[in-house]
Each structure stands twice: as structure tokens, then as C-alpha cells.
DRENDO-1510 file (C-alpha; in Angstrom, 1 decimal, always signed):
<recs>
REC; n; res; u; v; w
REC; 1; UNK; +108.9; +189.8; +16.2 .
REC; 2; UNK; +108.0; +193.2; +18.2 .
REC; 3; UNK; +111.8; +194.2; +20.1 .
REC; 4; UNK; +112.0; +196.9; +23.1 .
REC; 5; UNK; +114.4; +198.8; +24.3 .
REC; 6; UNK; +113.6; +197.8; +27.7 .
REC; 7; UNK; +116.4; +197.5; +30.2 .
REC; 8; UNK; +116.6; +193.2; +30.1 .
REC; 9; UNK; +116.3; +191.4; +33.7 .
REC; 10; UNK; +119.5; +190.2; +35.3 .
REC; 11; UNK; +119.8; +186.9; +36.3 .
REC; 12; UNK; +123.3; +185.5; +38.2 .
REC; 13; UNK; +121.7; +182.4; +39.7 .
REC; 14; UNK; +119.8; +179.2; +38.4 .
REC; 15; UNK; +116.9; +180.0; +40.4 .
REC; 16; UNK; +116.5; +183.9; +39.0 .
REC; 17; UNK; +117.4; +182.4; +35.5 .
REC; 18; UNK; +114.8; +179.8; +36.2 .
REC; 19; UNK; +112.6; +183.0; +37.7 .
REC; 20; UNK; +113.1; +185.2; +34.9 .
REC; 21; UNK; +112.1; +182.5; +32.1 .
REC; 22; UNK; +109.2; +181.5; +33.6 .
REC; 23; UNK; +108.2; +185.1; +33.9 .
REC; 24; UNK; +108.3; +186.0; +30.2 .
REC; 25; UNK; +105.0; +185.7; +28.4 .
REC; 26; UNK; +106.0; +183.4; +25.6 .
REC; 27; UNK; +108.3; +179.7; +25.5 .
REC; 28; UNK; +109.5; +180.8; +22.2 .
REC; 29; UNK; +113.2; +182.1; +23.6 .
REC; 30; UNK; +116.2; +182.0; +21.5 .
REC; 31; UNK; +120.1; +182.1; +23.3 .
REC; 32; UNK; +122.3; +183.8; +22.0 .
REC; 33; UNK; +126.0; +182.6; +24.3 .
REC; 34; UNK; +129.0; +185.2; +25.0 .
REC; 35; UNK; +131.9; +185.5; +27.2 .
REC; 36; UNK; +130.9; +189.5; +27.6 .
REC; 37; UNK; +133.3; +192.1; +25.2 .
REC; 38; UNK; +129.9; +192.1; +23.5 .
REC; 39; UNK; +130.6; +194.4; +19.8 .
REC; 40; UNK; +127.9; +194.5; +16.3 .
REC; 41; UNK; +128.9; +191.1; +16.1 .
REC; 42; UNK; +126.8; +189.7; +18.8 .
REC; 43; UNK; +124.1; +192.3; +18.6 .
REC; 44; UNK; +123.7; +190.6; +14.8 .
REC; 45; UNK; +123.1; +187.6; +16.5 .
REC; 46; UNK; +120.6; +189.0; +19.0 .
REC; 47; UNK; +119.0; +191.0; +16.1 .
REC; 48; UNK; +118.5; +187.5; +14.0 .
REC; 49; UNK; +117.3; +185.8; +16.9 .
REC; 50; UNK; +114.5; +188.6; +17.6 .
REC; 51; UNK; +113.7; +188.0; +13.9 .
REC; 52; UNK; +112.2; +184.4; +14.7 .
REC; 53; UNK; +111.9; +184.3; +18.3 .
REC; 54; UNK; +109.6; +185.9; +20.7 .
REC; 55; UNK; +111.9; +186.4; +23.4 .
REC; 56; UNK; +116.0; +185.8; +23.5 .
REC; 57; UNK; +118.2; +185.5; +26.3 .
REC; 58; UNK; +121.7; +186.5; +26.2 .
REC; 59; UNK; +124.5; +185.0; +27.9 .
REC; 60; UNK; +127.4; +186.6; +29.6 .
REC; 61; UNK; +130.0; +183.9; +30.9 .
REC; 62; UNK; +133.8; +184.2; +30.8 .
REC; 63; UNK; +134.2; +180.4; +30.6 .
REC; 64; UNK; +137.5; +178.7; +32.3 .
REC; 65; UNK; +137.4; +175.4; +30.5 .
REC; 66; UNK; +137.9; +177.1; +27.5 .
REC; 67; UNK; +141.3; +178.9; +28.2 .
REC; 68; UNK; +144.6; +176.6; +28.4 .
REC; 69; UNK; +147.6; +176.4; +30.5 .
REC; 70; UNK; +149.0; +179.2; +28.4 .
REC; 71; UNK; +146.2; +181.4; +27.7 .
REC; 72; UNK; +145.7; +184.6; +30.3 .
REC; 73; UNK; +142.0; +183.7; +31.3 .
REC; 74; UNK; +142.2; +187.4; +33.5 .
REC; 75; UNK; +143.3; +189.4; +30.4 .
REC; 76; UNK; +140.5; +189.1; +28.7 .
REC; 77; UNK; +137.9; +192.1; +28.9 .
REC; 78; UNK; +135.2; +192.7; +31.1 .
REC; 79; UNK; +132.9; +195.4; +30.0 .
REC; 80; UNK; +129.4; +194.0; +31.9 .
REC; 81; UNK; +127.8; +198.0; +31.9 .
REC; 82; UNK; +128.6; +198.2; +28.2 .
REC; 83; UNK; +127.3; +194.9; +27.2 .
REC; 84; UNK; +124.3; +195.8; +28.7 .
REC; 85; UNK; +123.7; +198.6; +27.5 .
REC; 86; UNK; +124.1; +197.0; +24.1 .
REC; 87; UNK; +121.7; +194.2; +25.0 .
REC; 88; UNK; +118.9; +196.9; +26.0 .
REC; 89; UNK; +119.3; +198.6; +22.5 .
REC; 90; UNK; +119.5; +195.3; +20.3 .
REC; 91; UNK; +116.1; +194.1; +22.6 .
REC; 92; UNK; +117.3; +191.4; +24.8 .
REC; 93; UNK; +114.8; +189.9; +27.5 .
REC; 94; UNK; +117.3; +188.6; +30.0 .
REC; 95; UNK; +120.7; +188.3; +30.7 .
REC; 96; UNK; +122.1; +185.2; +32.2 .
REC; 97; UNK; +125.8; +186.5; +34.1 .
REC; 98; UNK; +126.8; +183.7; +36.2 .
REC; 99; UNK; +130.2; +183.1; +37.9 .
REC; 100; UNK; +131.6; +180.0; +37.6 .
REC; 101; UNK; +130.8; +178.5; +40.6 .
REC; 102; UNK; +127.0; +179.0; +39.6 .
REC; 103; UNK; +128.0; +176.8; +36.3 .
REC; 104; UNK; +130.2; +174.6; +37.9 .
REC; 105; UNK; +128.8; +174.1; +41.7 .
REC; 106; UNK; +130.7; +171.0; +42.4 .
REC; 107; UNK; +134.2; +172.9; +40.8 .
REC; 108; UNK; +135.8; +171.2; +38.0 .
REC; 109; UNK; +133.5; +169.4; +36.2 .
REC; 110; UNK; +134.6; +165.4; +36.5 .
REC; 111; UNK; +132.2; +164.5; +33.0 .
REC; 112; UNK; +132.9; +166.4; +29.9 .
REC; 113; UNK; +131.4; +166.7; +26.3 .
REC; 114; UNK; +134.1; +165.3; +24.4 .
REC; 115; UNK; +134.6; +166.7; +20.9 .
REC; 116; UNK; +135.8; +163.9; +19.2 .
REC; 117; UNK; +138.2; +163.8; +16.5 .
REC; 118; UNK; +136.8; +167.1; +15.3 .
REC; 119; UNK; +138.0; +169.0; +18.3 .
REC; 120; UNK; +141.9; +167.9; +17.6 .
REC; 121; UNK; +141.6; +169.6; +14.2 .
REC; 122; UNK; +142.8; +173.2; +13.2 .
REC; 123; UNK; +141.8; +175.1; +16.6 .
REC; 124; UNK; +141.9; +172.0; +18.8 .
REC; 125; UNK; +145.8; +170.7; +17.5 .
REC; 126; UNK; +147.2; +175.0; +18.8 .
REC; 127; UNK; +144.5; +174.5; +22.4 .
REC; 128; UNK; +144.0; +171.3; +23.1 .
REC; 129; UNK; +140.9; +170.8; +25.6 .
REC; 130; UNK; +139.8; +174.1; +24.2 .
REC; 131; UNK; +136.4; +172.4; +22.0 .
REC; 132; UNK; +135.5; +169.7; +25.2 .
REC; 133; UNK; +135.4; +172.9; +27.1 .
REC; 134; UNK; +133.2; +174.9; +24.9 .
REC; 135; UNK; +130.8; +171.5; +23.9 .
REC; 136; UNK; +130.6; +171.4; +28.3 .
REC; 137; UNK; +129.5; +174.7; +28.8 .
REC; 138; UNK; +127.3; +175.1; +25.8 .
REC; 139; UNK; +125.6; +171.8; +26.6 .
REC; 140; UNK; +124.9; +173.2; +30.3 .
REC; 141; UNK; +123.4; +176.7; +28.6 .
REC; 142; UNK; +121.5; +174.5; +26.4 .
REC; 143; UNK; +119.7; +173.1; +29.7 .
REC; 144; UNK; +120.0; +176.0; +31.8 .
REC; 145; UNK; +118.4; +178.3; +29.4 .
REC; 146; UNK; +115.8; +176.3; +27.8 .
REC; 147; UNK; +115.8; +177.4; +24.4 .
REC; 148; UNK; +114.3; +176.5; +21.3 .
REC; 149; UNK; +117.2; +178.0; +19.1 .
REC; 150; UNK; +120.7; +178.8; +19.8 .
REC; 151; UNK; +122.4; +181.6; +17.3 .
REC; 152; UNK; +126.3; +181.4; +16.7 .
REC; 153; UNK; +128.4; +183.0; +14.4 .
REC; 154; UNK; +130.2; +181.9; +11.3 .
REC; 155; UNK; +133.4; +183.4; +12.2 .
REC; 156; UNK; +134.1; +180.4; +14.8 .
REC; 157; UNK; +133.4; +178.1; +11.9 .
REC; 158; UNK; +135.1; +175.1; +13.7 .
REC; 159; UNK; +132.9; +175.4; +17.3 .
REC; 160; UNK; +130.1; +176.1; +15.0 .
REC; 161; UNK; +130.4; +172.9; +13.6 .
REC; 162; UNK; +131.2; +171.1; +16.3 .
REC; 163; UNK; +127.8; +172.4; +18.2 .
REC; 164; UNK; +125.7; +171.0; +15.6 .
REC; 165; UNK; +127.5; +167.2; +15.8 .
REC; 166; UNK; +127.2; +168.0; +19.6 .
REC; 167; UNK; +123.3; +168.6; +19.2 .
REC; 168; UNK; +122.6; +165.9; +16.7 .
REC; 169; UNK; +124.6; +162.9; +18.1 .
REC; 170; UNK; +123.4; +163.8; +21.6 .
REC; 171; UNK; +119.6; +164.7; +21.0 .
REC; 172; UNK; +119.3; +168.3; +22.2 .
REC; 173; UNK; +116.0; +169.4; +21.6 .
REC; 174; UNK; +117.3; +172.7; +19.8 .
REC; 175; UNK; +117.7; +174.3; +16.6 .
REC; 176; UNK; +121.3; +175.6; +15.7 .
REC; 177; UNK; +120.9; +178.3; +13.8 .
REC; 178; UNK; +124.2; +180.6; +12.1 .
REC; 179; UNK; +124.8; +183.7; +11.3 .
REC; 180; UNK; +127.5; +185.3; +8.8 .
REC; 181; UNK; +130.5; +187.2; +10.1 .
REC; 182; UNK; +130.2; +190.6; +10.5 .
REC; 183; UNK; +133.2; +192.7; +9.6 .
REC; 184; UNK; +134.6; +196.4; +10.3 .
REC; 185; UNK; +134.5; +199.2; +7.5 .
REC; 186; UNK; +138.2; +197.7; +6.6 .
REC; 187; UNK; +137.1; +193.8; +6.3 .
REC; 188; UNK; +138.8; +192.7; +9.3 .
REC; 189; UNK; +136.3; +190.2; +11.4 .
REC; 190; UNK; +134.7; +191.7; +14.6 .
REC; 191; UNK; +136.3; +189.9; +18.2 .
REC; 192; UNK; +136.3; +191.1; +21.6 .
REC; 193; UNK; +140.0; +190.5; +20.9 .
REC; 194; UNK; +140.5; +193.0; +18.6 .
REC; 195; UNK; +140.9; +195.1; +22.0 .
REC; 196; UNK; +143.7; +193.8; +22.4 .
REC; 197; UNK; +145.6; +195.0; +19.0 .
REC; 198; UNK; +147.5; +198.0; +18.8 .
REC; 199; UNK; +146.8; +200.7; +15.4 .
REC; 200; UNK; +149.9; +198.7; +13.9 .
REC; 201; UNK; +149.1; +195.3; +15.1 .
REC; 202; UNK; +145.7; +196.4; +13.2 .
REC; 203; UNK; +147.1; +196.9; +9.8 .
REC; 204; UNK; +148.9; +194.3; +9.8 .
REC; 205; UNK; +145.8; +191.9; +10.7 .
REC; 206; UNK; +143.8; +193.3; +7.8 .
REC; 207; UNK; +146.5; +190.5; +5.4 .
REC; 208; UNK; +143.8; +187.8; +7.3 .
REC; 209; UNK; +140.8; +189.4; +5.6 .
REC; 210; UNK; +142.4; +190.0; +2.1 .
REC; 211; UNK; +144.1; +186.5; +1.8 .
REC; 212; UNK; +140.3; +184.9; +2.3 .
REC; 213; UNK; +139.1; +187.9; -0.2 .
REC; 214; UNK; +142.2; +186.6; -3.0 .
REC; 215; UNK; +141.2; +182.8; -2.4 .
REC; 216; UNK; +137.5; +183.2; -2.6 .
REC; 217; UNK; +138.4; +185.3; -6.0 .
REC; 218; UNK; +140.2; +182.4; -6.7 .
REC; 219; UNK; +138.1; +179.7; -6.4 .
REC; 220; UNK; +136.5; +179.4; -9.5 .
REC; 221; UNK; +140.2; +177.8; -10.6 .
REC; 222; UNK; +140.2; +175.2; -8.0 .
REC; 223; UNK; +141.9; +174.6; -4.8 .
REC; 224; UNK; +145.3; +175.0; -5.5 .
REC; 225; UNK; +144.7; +178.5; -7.0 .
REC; 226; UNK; +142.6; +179.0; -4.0 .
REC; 227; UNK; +145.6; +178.4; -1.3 .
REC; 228; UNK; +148.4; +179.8; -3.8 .
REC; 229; UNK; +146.3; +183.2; -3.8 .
REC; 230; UNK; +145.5; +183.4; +0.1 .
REC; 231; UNK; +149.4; +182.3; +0.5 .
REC; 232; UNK; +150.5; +185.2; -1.2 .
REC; 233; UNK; +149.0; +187.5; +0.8 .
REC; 234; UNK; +149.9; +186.4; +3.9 .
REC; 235; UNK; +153.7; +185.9; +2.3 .
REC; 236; UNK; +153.7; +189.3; +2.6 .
REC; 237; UNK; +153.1; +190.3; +5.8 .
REC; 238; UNK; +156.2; +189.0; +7.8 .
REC; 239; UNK; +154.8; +190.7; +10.8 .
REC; 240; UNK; +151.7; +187.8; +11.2 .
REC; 241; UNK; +152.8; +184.6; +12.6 .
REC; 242; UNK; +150.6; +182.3; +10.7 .
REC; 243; UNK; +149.5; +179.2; +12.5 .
REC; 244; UNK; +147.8; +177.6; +9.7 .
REC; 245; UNK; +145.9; +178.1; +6.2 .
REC; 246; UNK; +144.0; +175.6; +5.4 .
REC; 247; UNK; +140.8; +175.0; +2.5 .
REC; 248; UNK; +138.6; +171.9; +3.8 .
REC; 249; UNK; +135.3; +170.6; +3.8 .
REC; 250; UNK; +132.9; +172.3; +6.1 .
REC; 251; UNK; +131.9; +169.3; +7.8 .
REC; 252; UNK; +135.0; +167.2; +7.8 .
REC; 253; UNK; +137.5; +169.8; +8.0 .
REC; 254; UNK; +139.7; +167.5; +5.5 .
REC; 255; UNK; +141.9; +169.2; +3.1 .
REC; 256; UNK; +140.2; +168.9; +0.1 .
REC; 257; UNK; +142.1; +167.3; -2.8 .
REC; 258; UNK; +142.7; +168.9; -6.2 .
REC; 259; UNK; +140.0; +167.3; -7.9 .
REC; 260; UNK; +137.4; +168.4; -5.6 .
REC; 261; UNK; +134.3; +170.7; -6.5 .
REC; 262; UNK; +131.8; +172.0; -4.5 .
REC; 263; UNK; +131.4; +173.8; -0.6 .
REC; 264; UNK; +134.6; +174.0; +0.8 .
REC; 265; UNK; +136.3; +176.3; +4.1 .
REC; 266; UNK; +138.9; +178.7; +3.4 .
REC; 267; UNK; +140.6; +179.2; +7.4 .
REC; 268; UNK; +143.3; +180.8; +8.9 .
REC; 269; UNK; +144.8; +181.8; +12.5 .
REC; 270; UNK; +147.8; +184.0; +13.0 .
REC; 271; UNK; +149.4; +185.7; +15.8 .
REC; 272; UNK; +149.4; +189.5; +15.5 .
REC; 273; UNK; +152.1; +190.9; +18.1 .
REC; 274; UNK; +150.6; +189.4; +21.4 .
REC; 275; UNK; +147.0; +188.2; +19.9 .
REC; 276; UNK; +145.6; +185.2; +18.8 .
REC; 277; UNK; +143.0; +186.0; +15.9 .
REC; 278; UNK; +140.9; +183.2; +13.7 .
REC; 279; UNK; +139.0; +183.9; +10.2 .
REC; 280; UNK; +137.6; +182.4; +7.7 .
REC; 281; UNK; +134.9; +182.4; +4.5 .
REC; 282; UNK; +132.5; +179.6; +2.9 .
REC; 283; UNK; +133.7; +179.2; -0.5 .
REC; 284; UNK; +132.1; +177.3; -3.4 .
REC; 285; UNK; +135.3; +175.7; -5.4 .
REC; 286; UNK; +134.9; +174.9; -9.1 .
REC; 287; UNK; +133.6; +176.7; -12.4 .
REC; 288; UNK; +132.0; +179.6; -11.4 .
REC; 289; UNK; +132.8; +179.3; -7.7 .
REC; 290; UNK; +133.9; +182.2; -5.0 .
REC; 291; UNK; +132.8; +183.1; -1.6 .
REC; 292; UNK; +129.9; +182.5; +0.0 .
REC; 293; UNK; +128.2; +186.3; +0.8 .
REC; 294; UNK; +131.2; +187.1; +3.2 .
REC; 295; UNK; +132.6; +190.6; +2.5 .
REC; 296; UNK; +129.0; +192.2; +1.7 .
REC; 297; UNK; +128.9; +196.2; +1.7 .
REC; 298; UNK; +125.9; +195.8; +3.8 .
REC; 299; UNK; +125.7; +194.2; +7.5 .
REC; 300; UNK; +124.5; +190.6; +7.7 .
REC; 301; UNK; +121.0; +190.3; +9.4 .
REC; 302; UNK; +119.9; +186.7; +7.4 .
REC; 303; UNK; +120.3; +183.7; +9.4 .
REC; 304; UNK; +121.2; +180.2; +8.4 .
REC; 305; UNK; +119.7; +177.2; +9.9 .
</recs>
């Protein structure tokens, strides 16, 4: 597909959204969904889109349903001029930047996507509510938008997943399509909250990274190798506040038992001084096993349906 550097149109309503799609030559748009704090991670996923897609509309919504009781909604960063000027380069058509009473006209939404089971796993036991939040408001994109493919990363394995049941138990007509984390120089996995880590909180949340990198070395010995080796690491970094480690299928999130060979999820979430941070890596367990193209030399641009 051709890109441009064009400056992308600017939509905050429904009706310029609705405007600004119906003006672009082509019905073959792809969405690629922020909450703004764009970094390379999200211009990977615009960049894949523009691979397969004529057109792709970006996103930009700081999401309340999302955030808990306990979670400082107003903390988090809003860049808008710099995510612009990182759609423009990475050749984004329009940009969808509502507030939320343009999402939610009638407030609090009284009917939500429920996430099931799935959702009160892992991420959804430390926020509860989080994953009915994100399944709401990526439902309403999904309509709003249009698209014929929505691109989401691997590094939010868990919503990833959940996005999928979401579109294949409830008939969207649109293709999920993922792309593989994209890491800094030093391994750790690109979030618009790395902002908020200080140069020490930094080192220590590099033991995230290298505990996946010792498990997925690990793998070929089986699953109990596979946590003993990511354990280790982490062990050794008193300063991260683990919340959980955890190897499970990718589409159950069960812990996998001892015998088990094949796919598997190698996940973890600690708290690094005030921040919340999330990784993980596809692993294959067994003979031969180890991660899944996750701490590649060379930036991901290949997307995964």
C-alpha cells in the first residue's frame, strides 16, 4: 500500500468521523485504537496496517472505563501534538480524538461488553471492571470507525485475546489482526507508561524482560524449568513488586500442567516504584521449544492474523 506523509484529518465528533471516512477514496480502512502517549510501538501497528490496508484510522481516546477506583485516570500523559506528528510520519489518514462525552453521550454507559470469565484472570483479578471496559469501548470503535481490520499489539496479550472472543462470539464483521511487541535497545517493552519510570525505576524494570528471556531459553525443558528460570530473575530484583508470573495457554490462560507440550504464555506484572508495568512472550514448551520471535535484533513489521 502507497503511505504519505500528509498531515491526517482530525475528527472529534461522530459526524466529522463519519465525514472524514466517507471522504477517503477507498473502504479498505484498518484502526489502529490508543489512549494517545503514542511511542514505535503504535507506529508498528500503523505501519502493518498500511501494509494491507488502503487507508488506517488511528484512535486517540483516554478511556475512563478502563481506569479503577485506584488508578489516577488524570496522570496519565497527554501528548496530542506529538502523537500527531507521529501519525503524519507513520501515514495515518485520520485521527479520531473524541472526549468522552462524544463516546458516551448518554454518560455512563448502563449496557456493557462483559468479558466473561476471561476478564477475572491475571489482569482482570489486580482491576476488576478493567476488560468490560476495554471490550465497551472497543466494541463502540469497531462501529464508529468502520473498519475491516483492527491492529493490536502482543504486549497486552490478555485484552488481545479477549478482543478476538469479543469479535467471534459477537459477530463483528472485522478481522483482528496482531502484531509482536516492540522493545527498546535494552529489551524492556515499549508503554506510554514507561514515562512515568524514573533512570532507576528503569533498571530495575529491565528483570521483566530478562526473566521472559531465561524462561523462553528454558522452555525446551518444560514448564517447570520454564517458571523456575523466569523466577530467578525476578528473585533478584527486590526492588519489583511482582504481582504475578504465570506460564498458561494462550487461549485459556490456565496454568499449564507439567506434562504439557506445545504453545504456551510466559506473563508477568510488577510494580516498579509508583508504576504498574505488564510483559510477556509466546513460548513453544517441549523438545526443542523457546520463544516465539520476541527479542528480535530487528524491529517487528510482520503481522499476525
Amino acid at each position: 500500500m502507497t503511505t504519505t506523509t500528509a498531515v491526517p484529518a482530525v475528527a472529534h465528533t461522530r459526524e466529522e468521523l463519519k465525514a472524514a471516512r466517507e471522504a477517503l477514496p477507498s473502504r479498505d480502512v484498518a484502526v489502529v485504537m490508543t489512549m494517545g502517549a503514542l511511542h514505535d510501538g503504535h507506529a508498528q501497528l500503523i505501519r502493518a496496517a498500511r501494509q494491507r490496508h488502503e487507508h488506517v484510522v488511528v484512535t486517540i481516546f483516554l478511556n475512563p472505563l478502563q481506569f479503577g477506583p485506584k488508578e489516577d485516570l488524570s496522570r496519565y500523559p497527554r501528548t496530542f501534538d506529538d502523537d500527531m506528528a507521529i501519525c503524519t510520519q507513520a501515514g495515518v489518514d485520520v485521527v479520531f480524538a473524541p472526549t468522552p462525552d462524544v463516546v458516551y453521550p448518554d454518560g455512563d454507559p448502563g449496557v456493557r461488553v462483559s468479558a466473561g470469565p476471561l476478564g477475572a484472570m491475571l489482569e482482570g483479578a489486580s482491576r476488576p471492571g478493567h476488560f468490560d471496559g476495554v471490550l465497551t469501548v472497543v466494541g463502540k470503535l469497531l462501529h464508529l470507525t468502520a473498519a475491516r481490520s483492527a491492529y493490536f499489539g502482543q504486549k497486552d496479550a490478555q485484552q488481545l485475546l479477549l478482543i478476538r472472543r469479543m469479535v467471534r462470539d459477537l459477530d463483528f464483521p472485522v478481522e483482528v489482526v496482531s502484531v509482536p511487541t516492540v522493545r527498546e535497545d535494552d529489551g524492556l517493552a515499549m508503554s506510554s507508561r514507561n514515562t512515568y519510570l524514573t533512570d532507576s525505576d528503569r533498571e530495575v524494570a529491565l528483570c521483566l524482560s530478562r526473566a521472559l528471556r531465561a524462561g523462553g531459553e528454558a522452555a525446551s525443558y518444560g514448564p517447570s524449568a520454564v517458571r523456575r528460570a523466569a523466577r530467578e530473575v525476578l528473585v533478584d530484583e527486590p526492588l519489583a513488586l511482582v504481582d504475578y508470573l504465570v506460564l498458561v495457554h494462550p487461549l485459556t490462560l490456565a496454568d499449564v500442567p507439567e506434562w504439557y507440550r506445545g504453545e504456551a504464555l510466559l506473563a508477568v506484572a510488577a510494580r516498579i516504584g509508583t508504576t504498574r508495568l505488564i510483559d510477556n512472550t509466546p513460548l513453544v514448551v517441549g523438545p526443542g521449544g523457546g520463544a516465539i520471535d520476541v527479542f528480535s535484533d530487528v524491529p517487528h513489521a510482520r503481522a499476525e492474523v
